[in-house]
N, CA, C and O of each residue as an XYZ file, in Angstrom:
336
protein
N      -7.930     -2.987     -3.788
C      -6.925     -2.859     -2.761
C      -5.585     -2.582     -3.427
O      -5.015     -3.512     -3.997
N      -4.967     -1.196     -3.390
C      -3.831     -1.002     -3.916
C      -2.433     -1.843     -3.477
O      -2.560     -2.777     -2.685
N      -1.691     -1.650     -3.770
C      -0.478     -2.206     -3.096
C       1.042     -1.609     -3.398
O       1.195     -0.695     -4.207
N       1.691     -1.958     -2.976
C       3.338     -1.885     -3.485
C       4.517     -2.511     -3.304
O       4.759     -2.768     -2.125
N       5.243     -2.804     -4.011
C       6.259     -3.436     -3.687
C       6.115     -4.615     -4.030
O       6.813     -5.090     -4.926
N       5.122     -5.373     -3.346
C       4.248     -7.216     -3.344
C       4.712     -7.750     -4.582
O       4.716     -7.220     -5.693
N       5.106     -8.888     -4.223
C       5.031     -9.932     -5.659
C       3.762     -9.859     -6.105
O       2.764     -9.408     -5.543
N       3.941    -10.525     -7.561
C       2.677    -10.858     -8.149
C       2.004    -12.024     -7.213
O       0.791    -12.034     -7.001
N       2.636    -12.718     -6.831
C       1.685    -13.514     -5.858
C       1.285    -12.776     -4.986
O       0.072    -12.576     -5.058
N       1.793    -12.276     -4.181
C       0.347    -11.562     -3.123
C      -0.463    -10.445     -3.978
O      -1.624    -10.271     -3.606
N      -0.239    -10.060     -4.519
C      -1.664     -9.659     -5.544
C      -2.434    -10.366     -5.841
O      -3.534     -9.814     -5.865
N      -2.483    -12.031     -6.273
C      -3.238    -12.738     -6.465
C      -3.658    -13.075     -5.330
O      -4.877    -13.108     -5.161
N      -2.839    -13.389     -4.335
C      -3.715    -13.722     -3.299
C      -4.570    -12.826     -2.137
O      -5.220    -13.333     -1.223
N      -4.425    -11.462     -2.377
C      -5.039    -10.625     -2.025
C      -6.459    -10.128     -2.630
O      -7.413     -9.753     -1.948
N      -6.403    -10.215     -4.354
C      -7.703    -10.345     -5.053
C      -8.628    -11.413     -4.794
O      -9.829    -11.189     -4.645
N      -8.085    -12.664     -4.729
C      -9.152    -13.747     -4.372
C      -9.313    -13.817     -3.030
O     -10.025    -14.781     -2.748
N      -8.878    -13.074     -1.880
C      -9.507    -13.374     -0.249
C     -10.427    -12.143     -0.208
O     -11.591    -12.338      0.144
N     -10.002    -10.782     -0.556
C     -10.928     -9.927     -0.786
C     -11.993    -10.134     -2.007
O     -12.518     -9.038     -2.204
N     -12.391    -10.883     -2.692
C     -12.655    -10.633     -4.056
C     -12.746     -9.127     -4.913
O     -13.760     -8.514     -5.246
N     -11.753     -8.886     -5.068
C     -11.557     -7.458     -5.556
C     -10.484     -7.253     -6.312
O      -9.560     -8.065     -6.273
N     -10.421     -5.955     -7.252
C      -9.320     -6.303     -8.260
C      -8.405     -5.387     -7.285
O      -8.863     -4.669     -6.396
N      -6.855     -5.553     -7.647
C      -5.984     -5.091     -6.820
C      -4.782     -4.391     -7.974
O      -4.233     -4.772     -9.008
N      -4.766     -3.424     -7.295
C      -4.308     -1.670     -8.054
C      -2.773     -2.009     -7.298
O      -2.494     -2.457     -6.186
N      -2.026     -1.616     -8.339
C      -0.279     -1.326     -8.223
C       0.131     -0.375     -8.116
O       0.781     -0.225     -9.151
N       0.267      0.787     -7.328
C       0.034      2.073     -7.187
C       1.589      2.380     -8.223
O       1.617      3.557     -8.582
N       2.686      1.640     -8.677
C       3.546      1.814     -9.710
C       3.218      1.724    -10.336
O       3.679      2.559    -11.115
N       2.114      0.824    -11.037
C       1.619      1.007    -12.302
C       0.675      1.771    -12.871
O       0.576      1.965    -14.083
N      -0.264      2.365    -11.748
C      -1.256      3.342    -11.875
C      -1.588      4.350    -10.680
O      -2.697      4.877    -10.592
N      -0.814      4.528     -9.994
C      -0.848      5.713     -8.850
C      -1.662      5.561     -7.869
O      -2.472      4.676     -7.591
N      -1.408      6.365     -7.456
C      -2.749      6.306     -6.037
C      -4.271      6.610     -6.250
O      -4.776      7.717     -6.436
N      -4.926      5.330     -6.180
C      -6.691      6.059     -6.528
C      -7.142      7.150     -5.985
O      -6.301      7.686     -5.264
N      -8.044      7.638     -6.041
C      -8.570      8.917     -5.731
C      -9.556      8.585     -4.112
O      -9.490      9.310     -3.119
N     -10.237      7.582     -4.210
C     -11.167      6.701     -3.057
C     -10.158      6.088     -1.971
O      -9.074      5.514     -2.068
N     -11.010      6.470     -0.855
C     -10.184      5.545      0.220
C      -9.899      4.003     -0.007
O     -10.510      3.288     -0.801
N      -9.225      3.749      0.538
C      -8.756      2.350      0.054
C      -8.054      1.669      1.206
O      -7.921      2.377      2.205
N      -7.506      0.255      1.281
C      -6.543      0.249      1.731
C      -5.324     -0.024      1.229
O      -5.218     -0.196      0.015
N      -4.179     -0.114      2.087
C      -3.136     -0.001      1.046
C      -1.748     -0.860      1.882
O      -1.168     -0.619      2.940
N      -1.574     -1.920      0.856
C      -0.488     -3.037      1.780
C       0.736     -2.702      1.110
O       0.826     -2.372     -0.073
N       1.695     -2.810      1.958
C       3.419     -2.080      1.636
C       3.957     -3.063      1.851
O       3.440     -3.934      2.550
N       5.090     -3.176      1.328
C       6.835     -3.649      2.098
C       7.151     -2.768      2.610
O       6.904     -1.730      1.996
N       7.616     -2.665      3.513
C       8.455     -1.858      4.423
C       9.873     -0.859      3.832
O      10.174      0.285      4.172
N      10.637     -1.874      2.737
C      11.984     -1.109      2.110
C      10.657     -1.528      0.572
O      10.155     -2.645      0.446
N      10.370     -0.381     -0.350
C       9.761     -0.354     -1.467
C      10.548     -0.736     -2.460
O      11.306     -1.692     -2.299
N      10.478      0.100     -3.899
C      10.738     -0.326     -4.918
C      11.727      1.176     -4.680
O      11.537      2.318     -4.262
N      13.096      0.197     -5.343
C      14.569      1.308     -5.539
C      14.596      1.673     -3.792
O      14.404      2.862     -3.540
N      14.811      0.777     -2.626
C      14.780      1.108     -1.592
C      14.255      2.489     -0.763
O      14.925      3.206     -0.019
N      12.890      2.615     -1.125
C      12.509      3.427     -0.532
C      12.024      3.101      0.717
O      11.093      2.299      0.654
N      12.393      3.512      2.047
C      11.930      3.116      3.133
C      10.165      3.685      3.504
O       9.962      4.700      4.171
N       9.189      2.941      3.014
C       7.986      3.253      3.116
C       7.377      2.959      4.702
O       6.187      2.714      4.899
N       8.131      3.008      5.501
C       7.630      2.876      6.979
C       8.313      3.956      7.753
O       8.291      3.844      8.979
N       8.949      5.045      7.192
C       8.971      6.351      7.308
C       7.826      7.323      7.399
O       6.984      7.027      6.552
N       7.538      8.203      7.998
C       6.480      8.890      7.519
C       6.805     10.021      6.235
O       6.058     10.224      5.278
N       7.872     10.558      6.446
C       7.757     11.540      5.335
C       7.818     10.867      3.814
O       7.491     11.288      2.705
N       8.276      9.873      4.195
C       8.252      8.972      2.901
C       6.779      8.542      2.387
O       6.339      8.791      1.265
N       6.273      8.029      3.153
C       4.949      7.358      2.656
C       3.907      8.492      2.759
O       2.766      8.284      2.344
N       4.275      9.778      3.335
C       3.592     10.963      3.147
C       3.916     11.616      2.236
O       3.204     12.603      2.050
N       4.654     11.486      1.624
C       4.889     11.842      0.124
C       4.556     11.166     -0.961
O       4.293     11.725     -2.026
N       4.533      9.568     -0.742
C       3.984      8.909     -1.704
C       2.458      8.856     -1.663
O       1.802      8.761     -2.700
N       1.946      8.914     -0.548
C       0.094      9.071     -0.764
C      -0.315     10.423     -0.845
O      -1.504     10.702     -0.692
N       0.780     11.547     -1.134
C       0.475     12.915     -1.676
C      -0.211     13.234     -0.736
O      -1.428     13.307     -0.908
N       0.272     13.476      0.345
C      -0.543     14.021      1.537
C      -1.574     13.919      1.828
O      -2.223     14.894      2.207
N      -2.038     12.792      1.756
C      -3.134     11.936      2.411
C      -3.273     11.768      4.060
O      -2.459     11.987      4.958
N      -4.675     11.276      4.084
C      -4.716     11.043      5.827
C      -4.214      9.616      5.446
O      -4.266      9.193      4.292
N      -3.801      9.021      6.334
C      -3.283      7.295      6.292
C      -3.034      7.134      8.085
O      -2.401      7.854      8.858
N      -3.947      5.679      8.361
C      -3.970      5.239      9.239
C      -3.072      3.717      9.041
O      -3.060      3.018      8.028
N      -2.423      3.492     10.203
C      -1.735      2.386     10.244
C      -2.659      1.005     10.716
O      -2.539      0.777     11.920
N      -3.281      0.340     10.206
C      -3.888     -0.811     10.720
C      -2.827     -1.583     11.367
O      -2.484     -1.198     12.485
N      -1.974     -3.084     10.626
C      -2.027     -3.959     11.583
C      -0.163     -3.741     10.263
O      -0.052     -3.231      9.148
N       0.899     -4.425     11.193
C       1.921     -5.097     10.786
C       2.424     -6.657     10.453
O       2.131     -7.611     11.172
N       3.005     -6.725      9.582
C       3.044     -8.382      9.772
C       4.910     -8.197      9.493
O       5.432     -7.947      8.407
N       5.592     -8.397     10.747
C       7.069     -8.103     11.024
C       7.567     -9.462     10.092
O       8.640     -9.259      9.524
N       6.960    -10.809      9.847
C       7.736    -11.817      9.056
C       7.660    -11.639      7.844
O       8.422    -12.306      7.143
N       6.996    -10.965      7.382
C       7.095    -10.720      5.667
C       7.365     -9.202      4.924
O       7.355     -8.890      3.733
N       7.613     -8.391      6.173
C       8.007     -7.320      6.319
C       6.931     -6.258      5.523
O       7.236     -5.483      4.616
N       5.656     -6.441      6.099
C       4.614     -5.654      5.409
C       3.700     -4.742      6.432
O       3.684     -5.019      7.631
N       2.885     -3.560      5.861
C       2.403     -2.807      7.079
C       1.337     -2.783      5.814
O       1.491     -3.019      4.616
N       0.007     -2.334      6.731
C      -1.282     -2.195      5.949
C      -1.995     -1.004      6.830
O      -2.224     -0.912      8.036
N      -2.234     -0.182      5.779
C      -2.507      0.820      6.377
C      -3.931      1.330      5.358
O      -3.980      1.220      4.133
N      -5.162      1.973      6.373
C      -6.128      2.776      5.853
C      -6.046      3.950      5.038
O      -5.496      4.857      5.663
N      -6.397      4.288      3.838
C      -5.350      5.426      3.068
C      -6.928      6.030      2.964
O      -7.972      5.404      2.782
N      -6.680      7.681      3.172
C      -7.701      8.831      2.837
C      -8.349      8.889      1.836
O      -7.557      8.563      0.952
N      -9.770      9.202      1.167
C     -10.128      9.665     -0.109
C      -9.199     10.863     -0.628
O      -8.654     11.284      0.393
N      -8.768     11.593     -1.694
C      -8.062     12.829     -1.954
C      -9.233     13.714     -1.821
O     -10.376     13.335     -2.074
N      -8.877     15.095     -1.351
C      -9.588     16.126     -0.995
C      -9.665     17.079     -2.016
O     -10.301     18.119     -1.844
């Protein structure tokens, strides 16, 4: 489960509820496999990632579906495309 922005704690706590290892798309980009993919809302160097042209530029023109929001911790989780 990729992510961005997230403290190191919700990485940890995202690997142990999913049991799965969890990808920093700053530290290693966007996987190639669908995935999903949990944001902050204002990213890293204030990028507003709840823009579309924004976060359509960062998943390199990917399909991306919006699953669910969580407005108190200011995060959106969204279904991200395999690359074509």
């Amino acid at each position: 489960m990729p992510y961005s922005g997230l403290s190191a704690i919700w990485s940890t706590v995202l690997a142990f509820y999913r049991n799965h290892e969890v990808v920093n798309y700053d530290e290693v980009g966007v996987p190639a496999e669908e995935h999903i993919l949990v944001v902050r809302v204002a990213g890293k160097g204030g990028v507003d990632l709840g823009s579309q042209a924004a976060l359509g530029e960062y998943l390199e023109g990917r399909h991306y579906e919006q699953l669910f929001t969580w407005p108190e911790q200011e995060t959106v989780v969204y279904l991200v495309g395999s690359r074509q």
